[in-house]
C-alpha positions in Angstrom: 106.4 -20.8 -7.0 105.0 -24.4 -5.5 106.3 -25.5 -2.5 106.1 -29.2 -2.8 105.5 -31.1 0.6 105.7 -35.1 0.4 103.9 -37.1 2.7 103.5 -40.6 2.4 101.9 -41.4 -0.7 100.1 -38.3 -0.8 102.1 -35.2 -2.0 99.9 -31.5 -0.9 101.4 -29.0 -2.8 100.4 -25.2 -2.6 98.4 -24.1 -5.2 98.1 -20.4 -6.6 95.7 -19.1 -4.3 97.6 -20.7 -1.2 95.6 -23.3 -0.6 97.0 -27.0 0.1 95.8 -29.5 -2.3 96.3 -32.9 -4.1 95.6 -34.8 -7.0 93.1 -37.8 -6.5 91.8 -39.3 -9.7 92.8 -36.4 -11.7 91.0 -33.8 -9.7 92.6 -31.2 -7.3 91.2 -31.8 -4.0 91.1 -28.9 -1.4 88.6 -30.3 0.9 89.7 -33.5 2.3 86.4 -34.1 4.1 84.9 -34.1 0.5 85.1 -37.1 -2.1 86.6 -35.7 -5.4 83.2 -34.7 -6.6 83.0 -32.3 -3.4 79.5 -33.8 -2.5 79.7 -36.5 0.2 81.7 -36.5 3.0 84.3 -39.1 3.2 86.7 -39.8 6.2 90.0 -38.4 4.7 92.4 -40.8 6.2 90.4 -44.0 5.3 89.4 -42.6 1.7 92.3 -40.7 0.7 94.8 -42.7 2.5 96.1 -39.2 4.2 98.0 -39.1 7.4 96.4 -36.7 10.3 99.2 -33.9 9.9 98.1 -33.7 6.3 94.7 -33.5 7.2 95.8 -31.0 10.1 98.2 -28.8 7.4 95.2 -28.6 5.0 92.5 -27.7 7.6 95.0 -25.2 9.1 95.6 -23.5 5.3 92.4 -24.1 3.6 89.8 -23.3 5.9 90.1 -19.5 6.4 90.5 -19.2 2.6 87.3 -21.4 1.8 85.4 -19.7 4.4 86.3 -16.1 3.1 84.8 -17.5 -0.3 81.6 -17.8 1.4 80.1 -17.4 4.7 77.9 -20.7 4.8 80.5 -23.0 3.3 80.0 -25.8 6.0 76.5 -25.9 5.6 76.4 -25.7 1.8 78.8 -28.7 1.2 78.5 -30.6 4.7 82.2 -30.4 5.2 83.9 -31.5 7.9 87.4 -29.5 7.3 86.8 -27.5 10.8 86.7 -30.0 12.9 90.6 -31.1 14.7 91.6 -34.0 14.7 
C-alpha cells in the first residue's frame, strides 16, 4: 500500500521498495539532487520547486536504501542527497 504525502505542489509518495519519490516529467525521481535524467546535479528546491522538509523526508528515506545499492553511489552519480539542509 502507498502512503500518499502532499506537499505543496509536489506529492512524494512511497514506492515499493520504500523509497520516497515523485513524478517530474513523467519520470519517478528518487534523487532530488539529480535532474530527471539522474546525470547533473540540480538544486532540488530551485529545480523541482520542493520545499526543504521534502528534500529532508527524501534524504532521510532514500539515502540508506541507495547507498545499500552500491557503496560508491555519491561518487558515481555526483549526488548531493547526503548533505542536510
Amino acid at each position: 500500500m502507498n502512503k500518499d504525502i502532499k506537499f505543496c505542489k509536489i506529492q512524494l509518495k512511497t514506492c515499493k521498495e520504500g523509497m520516497k519519490s515523485f513524478v517530474y516529467e513523467d519520470t519517478y525521481i528518487t534523487d532530488p539532487t539529480l535532474d530527471e535524467t539522474g546525470r547533473y546535479p540540480v538544486d532540488p528546491k530551485k529545480y523541482y520547486n520542493l520545499t526543504d522538509s521534502q528534500v529532508e523526508e527524501m534524504r532521510k528515506v532514500n539515502l540508506p536504501i541507495l547507498e545499500k545499492d552500491t557503496d560508491d553511489y555519491k561518487e558515481i552519480t555526483g549526488s548531493k542527497i547526503w548533505l542536510t539542509i
